[in-house]
Structure formats: C-alpha cells, structure tokens
N, C-alpha and C positions, 0 to 999 in steps of 0.2 A: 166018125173019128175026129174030125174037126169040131164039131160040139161037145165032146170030153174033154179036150186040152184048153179048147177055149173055158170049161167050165172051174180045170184043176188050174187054170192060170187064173182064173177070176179069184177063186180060193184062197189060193198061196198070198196074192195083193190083199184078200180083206184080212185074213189070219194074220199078214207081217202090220199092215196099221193099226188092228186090233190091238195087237202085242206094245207096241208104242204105243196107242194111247192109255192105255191100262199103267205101262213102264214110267210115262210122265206124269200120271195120277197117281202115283203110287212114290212118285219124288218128290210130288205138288211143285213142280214147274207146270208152266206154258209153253207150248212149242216156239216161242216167239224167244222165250229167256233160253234156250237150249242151241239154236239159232244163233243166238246176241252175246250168249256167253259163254259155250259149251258146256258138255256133259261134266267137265273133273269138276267143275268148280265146285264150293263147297254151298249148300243153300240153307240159313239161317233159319228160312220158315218150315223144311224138311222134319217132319214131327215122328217120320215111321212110319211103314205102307199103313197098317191099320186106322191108326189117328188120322194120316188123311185123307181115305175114302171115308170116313166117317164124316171129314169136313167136308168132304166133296159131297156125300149120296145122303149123308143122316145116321142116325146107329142103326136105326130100322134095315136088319140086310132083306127083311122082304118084299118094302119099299125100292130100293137097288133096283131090281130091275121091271116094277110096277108102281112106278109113283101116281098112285093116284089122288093125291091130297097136294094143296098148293099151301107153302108155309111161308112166303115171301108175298104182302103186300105193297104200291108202288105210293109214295105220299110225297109230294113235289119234287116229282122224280127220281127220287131216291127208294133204292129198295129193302124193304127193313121187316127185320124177322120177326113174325109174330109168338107173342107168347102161348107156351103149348099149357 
C-alpha cells in the first residue's frame, strides 16, 4: 500500500513539472523570467506554441524526442549553428 501512494505521488510531481516545463516552452520563457516577471506580462519573443518548440527542438518532430544528431558546433566558445 505504501509503495502505490508513494508511486501515484512520484507521478502526480513528475506529470505537474512536466506540464510546466512544456507550458514555458511553449511561451519561450525561462523559469527564471516567470520568477522575475511573472506570468501576465506580455513577452515580445513569444512566437506561438508551434514556432517555438520548433526554436527549441528543430522542425524535425522525430528528432523531439530522439536527437540523435548534433547541430551546434563550439568555436571560441561560442556556440554556432551549423549549416545543414
């Protein structure tokens, strides 16, 4: 009994941060600007859920959740997008 509530309580924690961080990907804030400025404010770089998990993940949705290709090299510490 104690290892099912302990399981449905592990759940419900990763389901509600899941949901948040998808919610702030999907606003393109940082938890840091949400934090700093709250939710109402208005955000400039807000493009639309789809445009910016595209900015976040790539257009590729089958990439998403199997990246297996690196498309950022690092060249005096900066990191800069390689031509595809």
């Amino acid at each position: 009994m104690i290892n099912s509530t302990s399981s449905i309580t592990v759940f419900f924690a990763l389901a509600i941060l899941a949901g948040f961080q998808i919610y702030i990907a999907a606003k393109n804030v940082t938890t840091v600007e949400i934090h700093h400025k709250g939710i109402l404010q208005r955000n400039p770089f807000n493009k639309g859920a789809r445009k910016n998990f595209e900015s976040l993940f790539g257009t590729n949705k089958k990439e998403w959740f199997f990246p297996l290709e690196q498309r950022f090299h690092s060249e005096e510490g900066h990191l800069l997008l390689e031509e595809l």
